[in-house]
N, C-alpha and C positions, 0 to 999 in steps of 0.2 A: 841518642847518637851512640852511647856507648854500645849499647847493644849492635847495632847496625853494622858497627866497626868492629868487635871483640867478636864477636858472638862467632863466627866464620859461619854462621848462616848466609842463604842467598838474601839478597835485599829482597824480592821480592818473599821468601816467607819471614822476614822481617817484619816488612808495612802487610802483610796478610795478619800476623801476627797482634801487629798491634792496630788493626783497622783502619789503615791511612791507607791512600793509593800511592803504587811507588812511584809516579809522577809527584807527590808530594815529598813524598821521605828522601828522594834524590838529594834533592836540593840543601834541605835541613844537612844531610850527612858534609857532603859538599863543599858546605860550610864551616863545618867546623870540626872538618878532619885534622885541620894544621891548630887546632885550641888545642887550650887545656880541660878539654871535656877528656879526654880519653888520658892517660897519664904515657909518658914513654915505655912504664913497664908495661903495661895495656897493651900499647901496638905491639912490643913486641914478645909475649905473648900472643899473639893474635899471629903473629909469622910464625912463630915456632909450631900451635896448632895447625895451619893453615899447611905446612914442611910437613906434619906427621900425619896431616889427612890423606897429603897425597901420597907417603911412603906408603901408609897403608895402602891407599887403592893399587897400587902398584903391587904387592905383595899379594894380593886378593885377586888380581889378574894372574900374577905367575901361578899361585896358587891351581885357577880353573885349569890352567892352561896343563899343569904336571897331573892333574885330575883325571882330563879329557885322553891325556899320552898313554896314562895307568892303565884305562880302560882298555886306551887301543893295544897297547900291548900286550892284557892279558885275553884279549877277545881271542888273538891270534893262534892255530894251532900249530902246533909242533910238525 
């Protein structure tokens, strides 16, 4: 479970992962989101990754996008 919940993988390459079908590992996680299988520094861990995955993707977009403008810009003639 721990992995399920820390890991900020998707569940499904989770249970690919570890051989279960995610109709299986649903359930299991499910379960014992609210235990003490995962610690509270764990979850939240597991937010702070989860906050830094998406600044990145976010960053990684503007990124293409100042890319794409560069190009257009310098394509341009005078």
């Amino acid at each position: 479970m721990r992995i399920a919940l820390t890991s900020g993988l998707a569940r499904r390459q989770v249970a690919d992962d570890l051989g279960v079908g995610l109709s299986t590992l649903n359930p299991w996680v499910n379960a014992h989101r609210d235990t003490d299988v995962v610690s509270a520094e764990d979850r939240e861990l597991a937010r702070e990754n989860e906050r830094l995955r998406r600044a990145i993707r976010i960053r990684k977009e503007e990124r293409d996008i100042m890319k794409k403008a560069t190009r257009l810009f310098a394509s341009r003639k005078p």
